[in-house]
C-alpha positions in Angstrom: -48.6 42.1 -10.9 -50.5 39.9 -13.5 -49.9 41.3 -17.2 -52.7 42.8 -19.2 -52.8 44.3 -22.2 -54.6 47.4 -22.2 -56.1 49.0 -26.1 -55.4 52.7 -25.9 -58.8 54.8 -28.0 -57.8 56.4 -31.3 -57.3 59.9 -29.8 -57.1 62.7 -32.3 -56.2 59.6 -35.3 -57.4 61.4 -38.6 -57.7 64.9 -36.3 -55.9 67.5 -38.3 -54.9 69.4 -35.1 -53.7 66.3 -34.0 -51.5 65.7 -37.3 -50.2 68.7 -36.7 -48.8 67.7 -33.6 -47.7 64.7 -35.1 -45.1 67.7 -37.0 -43.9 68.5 -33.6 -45.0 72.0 -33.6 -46.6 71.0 -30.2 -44.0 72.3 -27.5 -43.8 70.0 -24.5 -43.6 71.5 -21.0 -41.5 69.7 -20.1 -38.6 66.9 -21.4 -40.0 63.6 -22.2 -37.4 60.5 -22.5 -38.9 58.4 -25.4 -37.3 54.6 -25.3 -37.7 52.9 -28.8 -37.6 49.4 -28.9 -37.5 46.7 -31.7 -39.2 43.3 -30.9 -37.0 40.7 -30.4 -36.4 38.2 -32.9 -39.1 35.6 -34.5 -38.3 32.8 -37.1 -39.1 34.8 -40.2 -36.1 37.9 -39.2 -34.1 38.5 -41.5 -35.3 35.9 -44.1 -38.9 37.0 -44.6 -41.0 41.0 -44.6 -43.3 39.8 -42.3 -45.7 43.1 -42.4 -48.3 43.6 -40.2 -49.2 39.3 -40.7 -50.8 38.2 -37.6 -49.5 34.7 -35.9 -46.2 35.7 -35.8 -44.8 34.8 -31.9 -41.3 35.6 -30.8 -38.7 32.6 -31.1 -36.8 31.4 -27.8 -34.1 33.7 -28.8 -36.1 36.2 -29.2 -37.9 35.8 -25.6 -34.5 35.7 -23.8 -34.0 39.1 -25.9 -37.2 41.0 -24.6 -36.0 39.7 -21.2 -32.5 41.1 -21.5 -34.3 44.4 -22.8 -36.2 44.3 -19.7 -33.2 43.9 -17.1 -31.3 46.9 -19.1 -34.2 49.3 -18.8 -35.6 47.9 -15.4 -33.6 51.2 -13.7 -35.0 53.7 -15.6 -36.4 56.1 -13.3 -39.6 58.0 -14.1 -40.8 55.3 -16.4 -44.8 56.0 -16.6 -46.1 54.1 -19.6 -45.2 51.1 -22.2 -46.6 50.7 -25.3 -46.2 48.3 -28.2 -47.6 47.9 -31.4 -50.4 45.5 -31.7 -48.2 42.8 -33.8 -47.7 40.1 -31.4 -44.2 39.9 -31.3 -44.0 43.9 -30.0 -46.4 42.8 -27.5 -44.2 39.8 -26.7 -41.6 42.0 -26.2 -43.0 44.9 -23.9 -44.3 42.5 -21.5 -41.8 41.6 -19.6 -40.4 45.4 -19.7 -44.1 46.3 -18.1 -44.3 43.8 -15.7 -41.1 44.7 -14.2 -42.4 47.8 -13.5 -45.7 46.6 -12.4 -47.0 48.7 -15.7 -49.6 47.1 -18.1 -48.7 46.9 -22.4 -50.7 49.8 -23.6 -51.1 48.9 -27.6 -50.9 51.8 -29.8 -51.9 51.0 -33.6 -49.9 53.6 -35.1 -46.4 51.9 -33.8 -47.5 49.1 -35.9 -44.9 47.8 -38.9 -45.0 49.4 -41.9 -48.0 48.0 -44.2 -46.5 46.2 -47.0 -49.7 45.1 -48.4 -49.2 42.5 -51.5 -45.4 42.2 -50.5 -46.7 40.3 -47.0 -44.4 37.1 -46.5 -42.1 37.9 -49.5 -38.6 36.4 -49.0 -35.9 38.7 -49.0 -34.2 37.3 -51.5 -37.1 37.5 -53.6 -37.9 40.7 -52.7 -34.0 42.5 -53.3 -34.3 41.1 -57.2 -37.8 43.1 -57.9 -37.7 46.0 -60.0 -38.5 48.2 -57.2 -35.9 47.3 -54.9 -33.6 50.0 -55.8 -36.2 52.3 -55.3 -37.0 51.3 -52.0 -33.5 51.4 -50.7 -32.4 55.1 -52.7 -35.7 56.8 -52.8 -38.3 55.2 -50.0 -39.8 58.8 -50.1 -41.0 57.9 -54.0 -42.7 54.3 -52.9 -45.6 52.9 -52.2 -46.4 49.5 -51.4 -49.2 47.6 -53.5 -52.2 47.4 -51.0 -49.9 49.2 -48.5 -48.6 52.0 -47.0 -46.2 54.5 -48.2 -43.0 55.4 -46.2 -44.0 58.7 -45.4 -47.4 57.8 -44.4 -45.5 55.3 -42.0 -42.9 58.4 -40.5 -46.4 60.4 -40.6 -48.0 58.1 -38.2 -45.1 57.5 -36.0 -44.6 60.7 -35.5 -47.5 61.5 -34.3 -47.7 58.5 -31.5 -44.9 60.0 -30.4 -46.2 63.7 -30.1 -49.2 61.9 -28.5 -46.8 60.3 -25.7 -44.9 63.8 -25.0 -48.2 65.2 -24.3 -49.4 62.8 -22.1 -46.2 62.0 -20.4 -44.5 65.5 -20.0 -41.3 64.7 -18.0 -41.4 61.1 -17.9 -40.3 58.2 -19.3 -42.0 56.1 -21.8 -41.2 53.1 -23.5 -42.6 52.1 -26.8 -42.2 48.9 -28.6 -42.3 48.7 -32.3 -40.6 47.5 -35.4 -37.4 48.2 -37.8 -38.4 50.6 -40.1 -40.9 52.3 -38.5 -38.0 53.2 -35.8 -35.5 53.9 -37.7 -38.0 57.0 -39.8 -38.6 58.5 -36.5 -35.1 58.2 -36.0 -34.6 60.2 -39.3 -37.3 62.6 -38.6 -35.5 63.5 -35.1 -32.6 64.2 -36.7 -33.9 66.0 -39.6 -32.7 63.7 -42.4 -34.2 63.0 -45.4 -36.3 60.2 -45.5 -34.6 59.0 -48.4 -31.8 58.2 -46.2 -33.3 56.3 -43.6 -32.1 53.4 -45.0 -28.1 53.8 -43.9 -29.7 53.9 -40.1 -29.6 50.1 -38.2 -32.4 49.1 -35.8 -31.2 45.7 -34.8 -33.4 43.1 -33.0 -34.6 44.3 -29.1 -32.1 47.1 -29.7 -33.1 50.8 -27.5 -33.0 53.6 -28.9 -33.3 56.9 -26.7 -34.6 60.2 -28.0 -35.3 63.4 -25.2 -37.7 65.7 -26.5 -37.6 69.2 -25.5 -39.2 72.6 -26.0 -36.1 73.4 -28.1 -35.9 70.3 -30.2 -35.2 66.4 -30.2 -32.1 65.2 -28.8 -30.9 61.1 -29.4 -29.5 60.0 -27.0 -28.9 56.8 -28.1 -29.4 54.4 -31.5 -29.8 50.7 -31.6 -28.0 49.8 -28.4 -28.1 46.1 -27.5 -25.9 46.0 -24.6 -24.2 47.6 -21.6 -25.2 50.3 -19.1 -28.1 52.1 -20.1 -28.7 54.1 -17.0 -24.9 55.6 -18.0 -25.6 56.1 -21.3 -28.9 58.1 -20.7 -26.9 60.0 -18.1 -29.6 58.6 -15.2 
């Protein structure tokens, strides 16, 4: 099946009922299998905060990642959607996961990276000797970017793309392709943890994570997995 990329409408975005899906008050009927995954590598990981800067393409490692991220979840059964931020190197990575299911990319813009405004293309190194890097790293809760987002307005959002897909997709599968931090808050709000320790939780490059949610709460299933038997680790 040829890939296309299809741009989902803004659905209940800025909808205070919808928010307070986004809370997870909103009960699903039944148990939806969310699979988080982080783009594959590009040339800036791990050296620059790319942000939400456009242009950025997955590297040749990072292209034989989304591939291998592909074969592990190709068994999945029930899979009904796949969606990706609309940074290109989330789109780069769902599309192979879509096409082997014969699925389109579905692009939802609140799985985007977190907006780091002024900060955009900041080395690392540069950016761990600002004033504010403590803060960031002990008290994300307290921090806004300049031009940006806050943390919480990132965990916000995520949250509710994900009440969104349980909604839609009640006892299915769905894939959903985003970026470090923005995985690893949903991650915390799952779990309950403060967003202030978000931080001590690793999303590696193309990693899965697995979350089930359920009429009586979240359940992970599995964090930042980058190889071996999926199927036997989600218990399909």
């Amino acid at each position: 099946m040829t890939h296309e990329t299809v741009a989902l409408p803004e659905t209940g975005r800025g909808n205070p009922a919808e928010r307070e899906i986004g809370t997870l008050a909103f009960v699903p009927a039944k148990p939806t299998l969310l699979i988080l995954v982080r783009h594959g590598v590009t040339a800036t990981t791990g050296v620059k905060l790319p942000g939400r800067a456009r242009g950025l393409h997955l590297s040749e490692n990072g292209r034989r990642q989304a591939d291998a991220a592909a074969a592990r979840l190709v068994k999945i059964p029930g899979l009904a959607a796949v969606y990706a931020s609309p940074l290109e190197r989330a789109r780069e990575t769902a599309a192979p996961i879509a096409q082997a299911r014969g699925l389109s990319v579905r692009i939802e813009e609140d799985l985007a990276d977190l907006d780091i405004g002024q900060w955009t293309g900041l080395s690392l190194k540069r950016a761990s000797k600002r004033p504010e890097w403590p803060i960031i790293q002990r008290h994300p809760s307290g921090f806004r970017f300049p031009g940006g987002e806050s943390f919480t307005e990132m965990q916000a959002r995520m949250a509710s793309a994900v009440a969104r897909f349980v909604k839609r997709h009640p006892g299915k599968a769905v894939v959903a392709v985003s970026h470090a931090d923005p995985i690893k808050a949903l991650v915390a709000h799952a779990m309950g943890t403060p967003l202030d320790l978000f931080q001590r939780i690793v999303i590696g490059p193309a990693s899965i994570t697995a979350i089930v949610y359920r009429a009586s709460g979240p359940m992970i299933l599995t964090v930042n997995s980058t190889d071996g038997n999926l199927g036997a680790m989600l218990g399909r």
